[in-house]
MISE-124840 format. One record per residue: y, x, z of N, C-alpha, C in turn; residue number from 0; residue in three letters. Coordinates in pm, 1 decimal. Each point is the difference from the previous one (the first is absolute). Layout:
{n_c2->Y	n_c1->X	n_c3->Z	ca_c2->Y	ca_c1->X	ca_c3->Z	c_c2->Y	c_c1->X	c_c3->Z	seq->NUM	type->ALA} $
...
REM end
This chain:
{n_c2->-118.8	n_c1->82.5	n_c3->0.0	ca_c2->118.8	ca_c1->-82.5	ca_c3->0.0	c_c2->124.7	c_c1->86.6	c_c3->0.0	seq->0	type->UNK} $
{n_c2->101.9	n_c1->-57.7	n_c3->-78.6	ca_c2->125.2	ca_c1->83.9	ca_c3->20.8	c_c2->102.0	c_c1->-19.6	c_c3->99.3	seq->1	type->UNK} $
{n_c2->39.9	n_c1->52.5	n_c3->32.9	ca_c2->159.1	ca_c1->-22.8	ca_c3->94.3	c_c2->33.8	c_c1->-140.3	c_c3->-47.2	seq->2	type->UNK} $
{n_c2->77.8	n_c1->-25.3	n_c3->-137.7	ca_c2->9.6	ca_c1->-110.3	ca_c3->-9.2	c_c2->-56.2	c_c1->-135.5	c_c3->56.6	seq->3	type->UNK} $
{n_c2->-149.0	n_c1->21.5	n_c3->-46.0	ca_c2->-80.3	ca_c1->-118.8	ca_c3->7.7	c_c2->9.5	c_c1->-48.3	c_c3->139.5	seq->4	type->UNK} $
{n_c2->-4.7	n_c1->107.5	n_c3->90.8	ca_c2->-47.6	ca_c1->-4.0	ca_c3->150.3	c_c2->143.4	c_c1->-67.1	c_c3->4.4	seq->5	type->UNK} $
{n_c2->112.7	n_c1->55.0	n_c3->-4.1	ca_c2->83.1	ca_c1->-45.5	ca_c3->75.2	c_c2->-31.6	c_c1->-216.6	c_c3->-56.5	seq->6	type->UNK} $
{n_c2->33.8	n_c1->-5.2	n_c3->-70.4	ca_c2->-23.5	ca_c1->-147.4	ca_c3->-87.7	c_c2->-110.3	c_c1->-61.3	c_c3->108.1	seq->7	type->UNK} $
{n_c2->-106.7	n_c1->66.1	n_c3->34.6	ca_c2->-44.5	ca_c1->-74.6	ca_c3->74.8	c_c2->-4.0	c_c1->12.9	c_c3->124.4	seq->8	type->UNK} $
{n_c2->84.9	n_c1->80.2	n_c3->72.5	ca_c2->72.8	ca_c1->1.2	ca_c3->92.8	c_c2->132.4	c_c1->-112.3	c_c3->12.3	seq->9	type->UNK} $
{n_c2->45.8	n_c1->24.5	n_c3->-78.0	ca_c2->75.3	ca_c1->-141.5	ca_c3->-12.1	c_c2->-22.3	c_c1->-129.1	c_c3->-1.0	seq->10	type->UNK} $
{n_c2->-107.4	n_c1->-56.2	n_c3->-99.0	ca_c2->-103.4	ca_c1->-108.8	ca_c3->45.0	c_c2->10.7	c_c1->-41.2	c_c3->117.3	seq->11	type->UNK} $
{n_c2->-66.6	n_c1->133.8	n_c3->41.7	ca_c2->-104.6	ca_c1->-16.2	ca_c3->123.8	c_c2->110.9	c_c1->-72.6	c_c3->149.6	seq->12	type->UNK} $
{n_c2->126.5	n_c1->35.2	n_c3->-31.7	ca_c2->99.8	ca_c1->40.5	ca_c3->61.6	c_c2->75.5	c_c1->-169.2	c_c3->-21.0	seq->13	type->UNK} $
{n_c2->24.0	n_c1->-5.5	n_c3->-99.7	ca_c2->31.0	ca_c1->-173.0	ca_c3->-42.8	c_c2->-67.9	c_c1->-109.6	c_c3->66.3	seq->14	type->UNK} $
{n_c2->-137.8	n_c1->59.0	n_c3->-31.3	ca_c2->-56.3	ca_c1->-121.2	ca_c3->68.1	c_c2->-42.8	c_c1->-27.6	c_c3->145.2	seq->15	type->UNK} $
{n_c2->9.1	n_c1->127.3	n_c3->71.9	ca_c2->-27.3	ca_c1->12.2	ca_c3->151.0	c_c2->150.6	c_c1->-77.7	c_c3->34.8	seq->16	type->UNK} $
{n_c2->127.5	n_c1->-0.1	n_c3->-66.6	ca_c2->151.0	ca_c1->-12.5	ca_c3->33.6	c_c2->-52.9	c_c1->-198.3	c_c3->-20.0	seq->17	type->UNK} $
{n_c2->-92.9	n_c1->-26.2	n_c3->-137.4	ca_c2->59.6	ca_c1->-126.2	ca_c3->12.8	c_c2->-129.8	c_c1->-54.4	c_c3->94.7	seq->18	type->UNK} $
{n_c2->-92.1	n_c1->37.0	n_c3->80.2	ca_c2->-86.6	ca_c1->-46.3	ca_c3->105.5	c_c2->59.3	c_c1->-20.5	c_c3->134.2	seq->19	type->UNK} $
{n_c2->113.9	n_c1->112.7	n_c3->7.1	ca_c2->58.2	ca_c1->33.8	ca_c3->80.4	c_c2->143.3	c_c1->-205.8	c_c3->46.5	seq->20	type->UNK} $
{n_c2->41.0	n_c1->56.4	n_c3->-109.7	ca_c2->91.0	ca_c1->-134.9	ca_c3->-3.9	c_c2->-89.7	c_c1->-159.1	c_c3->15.8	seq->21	type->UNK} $
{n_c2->-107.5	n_c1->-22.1	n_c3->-122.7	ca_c2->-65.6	ca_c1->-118.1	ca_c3->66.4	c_c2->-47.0	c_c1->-10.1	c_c3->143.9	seq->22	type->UNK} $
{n_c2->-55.3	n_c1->133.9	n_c3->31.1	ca_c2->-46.8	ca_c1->-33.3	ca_c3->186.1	c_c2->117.8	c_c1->-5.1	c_c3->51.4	seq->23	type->UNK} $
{n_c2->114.2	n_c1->23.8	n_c3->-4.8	ca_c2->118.3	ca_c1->-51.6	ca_c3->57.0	c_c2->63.8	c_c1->-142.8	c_c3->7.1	seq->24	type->UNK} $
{n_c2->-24.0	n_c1->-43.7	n_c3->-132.9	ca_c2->38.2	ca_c1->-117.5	ca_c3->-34.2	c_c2->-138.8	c_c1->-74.7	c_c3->87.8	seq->25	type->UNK} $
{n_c2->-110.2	n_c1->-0.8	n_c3->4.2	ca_c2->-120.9	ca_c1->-76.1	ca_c3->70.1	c_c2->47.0	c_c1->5.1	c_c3->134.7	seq->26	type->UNK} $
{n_c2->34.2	n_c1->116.3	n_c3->69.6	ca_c2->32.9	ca_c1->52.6	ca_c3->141.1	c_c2->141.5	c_c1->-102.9	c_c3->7.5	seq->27	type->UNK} $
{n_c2->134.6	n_c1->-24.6	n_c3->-46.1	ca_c2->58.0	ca_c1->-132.0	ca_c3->-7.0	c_c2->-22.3	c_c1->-105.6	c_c3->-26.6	seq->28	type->UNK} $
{n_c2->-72.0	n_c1->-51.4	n_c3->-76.5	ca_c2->-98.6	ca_c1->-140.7	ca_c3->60.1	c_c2->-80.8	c_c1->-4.2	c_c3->84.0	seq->29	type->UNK} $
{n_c2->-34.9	n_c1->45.8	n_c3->0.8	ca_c2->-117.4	ca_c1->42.5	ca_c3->146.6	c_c2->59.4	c_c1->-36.1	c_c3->156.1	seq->30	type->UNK} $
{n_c2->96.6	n_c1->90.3	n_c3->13.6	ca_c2->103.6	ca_c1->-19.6	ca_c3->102.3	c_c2->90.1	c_c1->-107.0	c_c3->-2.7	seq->31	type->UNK} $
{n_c2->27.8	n_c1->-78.7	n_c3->-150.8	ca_c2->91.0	ca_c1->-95.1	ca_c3->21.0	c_c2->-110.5	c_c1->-91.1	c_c3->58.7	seq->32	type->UNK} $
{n_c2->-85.2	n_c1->-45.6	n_c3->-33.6	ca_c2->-121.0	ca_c1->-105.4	ca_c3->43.5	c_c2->-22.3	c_c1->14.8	c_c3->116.1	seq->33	type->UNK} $
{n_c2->-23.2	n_c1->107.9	n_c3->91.5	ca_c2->-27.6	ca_c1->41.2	ca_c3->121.6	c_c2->101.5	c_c1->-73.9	c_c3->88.2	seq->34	type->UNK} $
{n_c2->123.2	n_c1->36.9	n_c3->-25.2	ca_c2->160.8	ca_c1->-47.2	ca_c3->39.3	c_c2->-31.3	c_c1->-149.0	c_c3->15.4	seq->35	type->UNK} $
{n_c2->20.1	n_c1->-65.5	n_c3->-109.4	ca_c2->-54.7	ca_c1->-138.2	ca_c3->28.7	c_c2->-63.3	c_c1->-80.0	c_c3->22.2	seq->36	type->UNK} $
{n_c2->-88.5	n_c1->72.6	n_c3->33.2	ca_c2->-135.0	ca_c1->-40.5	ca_c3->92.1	c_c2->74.5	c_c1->34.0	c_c3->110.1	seq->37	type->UNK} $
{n_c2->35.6	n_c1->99.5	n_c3->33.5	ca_c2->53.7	ca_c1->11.9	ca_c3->199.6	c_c2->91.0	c_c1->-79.6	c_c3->-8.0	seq->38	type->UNK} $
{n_c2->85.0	n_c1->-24.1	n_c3->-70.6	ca_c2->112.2	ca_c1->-70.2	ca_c3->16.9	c_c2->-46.5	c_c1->-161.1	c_c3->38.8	seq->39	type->UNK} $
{n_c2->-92.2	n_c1->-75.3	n_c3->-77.5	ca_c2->-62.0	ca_c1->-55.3	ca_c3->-27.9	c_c2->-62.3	c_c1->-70.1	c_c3->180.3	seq->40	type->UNK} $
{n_c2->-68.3	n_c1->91.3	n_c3->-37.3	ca_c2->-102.3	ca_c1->4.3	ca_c3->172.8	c_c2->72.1	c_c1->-3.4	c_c3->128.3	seq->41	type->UNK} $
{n_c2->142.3	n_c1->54.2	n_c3->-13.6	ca_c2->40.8	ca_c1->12.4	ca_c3->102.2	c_c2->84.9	c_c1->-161.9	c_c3->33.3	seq->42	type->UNK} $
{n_c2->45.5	n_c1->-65.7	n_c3->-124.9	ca_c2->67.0	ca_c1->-119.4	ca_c3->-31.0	c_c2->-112.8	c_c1->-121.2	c_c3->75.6	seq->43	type->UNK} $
{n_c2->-148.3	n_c1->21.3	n_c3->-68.7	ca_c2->-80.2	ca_c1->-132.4	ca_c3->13.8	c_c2->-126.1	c_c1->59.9	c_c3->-26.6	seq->44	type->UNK} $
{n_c2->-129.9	n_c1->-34.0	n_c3->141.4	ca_c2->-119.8	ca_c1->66.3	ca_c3->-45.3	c_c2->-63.7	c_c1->-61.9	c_c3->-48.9	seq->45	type->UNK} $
{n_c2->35.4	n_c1->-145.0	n_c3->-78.6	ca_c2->-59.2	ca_c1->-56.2	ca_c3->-45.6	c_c2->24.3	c_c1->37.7	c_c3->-140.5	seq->46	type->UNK} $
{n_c2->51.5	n_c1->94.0	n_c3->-42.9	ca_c2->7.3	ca_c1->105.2	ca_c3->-129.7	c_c2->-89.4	c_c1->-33.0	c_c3->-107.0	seq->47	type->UNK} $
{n_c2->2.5	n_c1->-42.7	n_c3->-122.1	ca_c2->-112.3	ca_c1->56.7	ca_c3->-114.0	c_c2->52.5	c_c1->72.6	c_c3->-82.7	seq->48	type->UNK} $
{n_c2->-78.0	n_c1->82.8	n_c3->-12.6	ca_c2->41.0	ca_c1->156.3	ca_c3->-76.2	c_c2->-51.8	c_c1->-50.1	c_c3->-192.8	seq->49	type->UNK} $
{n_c2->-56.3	n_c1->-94.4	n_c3->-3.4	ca_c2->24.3	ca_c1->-45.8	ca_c3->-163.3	c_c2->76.1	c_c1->-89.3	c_c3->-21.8	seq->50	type->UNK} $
{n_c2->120.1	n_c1->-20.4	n_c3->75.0	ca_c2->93.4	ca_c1->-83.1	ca_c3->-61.8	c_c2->138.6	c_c1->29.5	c_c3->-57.3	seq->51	type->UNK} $
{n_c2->-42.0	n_c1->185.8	n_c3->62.0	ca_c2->70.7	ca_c1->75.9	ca_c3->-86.7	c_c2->61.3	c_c1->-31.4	c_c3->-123.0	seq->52	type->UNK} $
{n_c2->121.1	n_c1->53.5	n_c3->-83.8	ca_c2->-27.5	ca_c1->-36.9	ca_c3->-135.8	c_c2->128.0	c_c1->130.1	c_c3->-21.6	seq->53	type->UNK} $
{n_c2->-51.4	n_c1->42.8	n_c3->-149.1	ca_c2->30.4	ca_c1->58.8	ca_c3->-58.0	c_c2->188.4	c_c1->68.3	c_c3->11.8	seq->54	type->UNK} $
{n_c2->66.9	n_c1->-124.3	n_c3->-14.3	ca_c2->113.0	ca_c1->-13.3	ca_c3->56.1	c_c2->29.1	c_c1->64.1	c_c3->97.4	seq->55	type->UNK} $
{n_c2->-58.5	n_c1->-18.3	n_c3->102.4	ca_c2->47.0	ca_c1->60.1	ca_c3->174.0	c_c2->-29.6	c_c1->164.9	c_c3->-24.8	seq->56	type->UNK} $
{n_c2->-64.5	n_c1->40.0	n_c3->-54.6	ca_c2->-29.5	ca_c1->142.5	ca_c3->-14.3	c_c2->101.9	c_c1->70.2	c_c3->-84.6	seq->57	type->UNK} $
{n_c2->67.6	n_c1->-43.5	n_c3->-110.0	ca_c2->44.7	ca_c1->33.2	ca_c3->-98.0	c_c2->149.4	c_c1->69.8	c_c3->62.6	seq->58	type->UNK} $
{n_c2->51.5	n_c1->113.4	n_c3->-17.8	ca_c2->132.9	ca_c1->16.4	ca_c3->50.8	c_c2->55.2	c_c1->114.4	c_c3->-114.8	seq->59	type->UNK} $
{n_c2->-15.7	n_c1->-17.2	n_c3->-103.9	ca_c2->59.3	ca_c1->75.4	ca_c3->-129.0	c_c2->-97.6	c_c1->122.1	c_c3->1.8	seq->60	type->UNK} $
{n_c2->-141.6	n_c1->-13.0	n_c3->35.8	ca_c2->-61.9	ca_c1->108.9	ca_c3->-21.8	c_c2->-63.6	c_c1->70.0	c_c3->-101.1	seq->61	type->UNK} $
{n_c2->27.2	n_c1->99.2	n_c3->-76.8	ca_c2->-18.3	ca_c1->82.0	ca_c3->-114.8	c_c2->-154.4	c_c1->-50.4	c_c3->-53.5	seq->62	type->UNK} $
{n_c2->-116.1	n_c1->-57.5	n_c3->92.7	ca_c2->-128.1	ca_c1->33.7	ca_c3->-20.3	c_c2->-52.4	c_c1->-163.6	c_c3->-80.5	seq->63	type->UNK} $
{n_c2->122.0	n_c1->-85.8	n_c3->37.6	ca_c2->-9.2	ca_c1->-115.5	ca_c3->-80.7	c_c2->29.0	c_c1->36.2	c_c3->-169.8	seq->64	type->UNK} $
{n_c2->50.8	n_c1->82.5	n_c3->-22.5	ca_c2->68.0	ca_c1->-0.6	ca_c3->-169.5	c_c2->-111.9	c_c1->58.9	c_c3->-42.9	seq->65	type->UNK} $
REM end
């Protein structure tokens, strides 16, 4: 392999660890927003159901919706 090549797939390699990096971020903010409203939730009424959730209540301009 040449210098070239390697670097190219060093770069790849490098792109795509960057964009794994950003989706587990974006999962790790839904994750935590859901968590939030569940405590929030629980602490309001323990008569709570956690599927009446909806889509809406989670949503706060987050990148991972587009």
């Amino acid at each position: 392999m040449t210098s070239e090549e390697d670097s190219q797939k060093h770069e790849k390699s490098t792109q795509t660890l960057e964009e794994i990096c950003e989706n587990t971020r974006a999962i790790r903010r839904v994750v935590n927003r859901i968590l939030d409203h569940l405590h929030e939730a629980e602490d309001r009424d323990n008569s709570y159901d956690p599927d009446s959730v909806t889509w809406k209540d989670l949503y706060n301009n987050d990148d991972v919706y587009y």
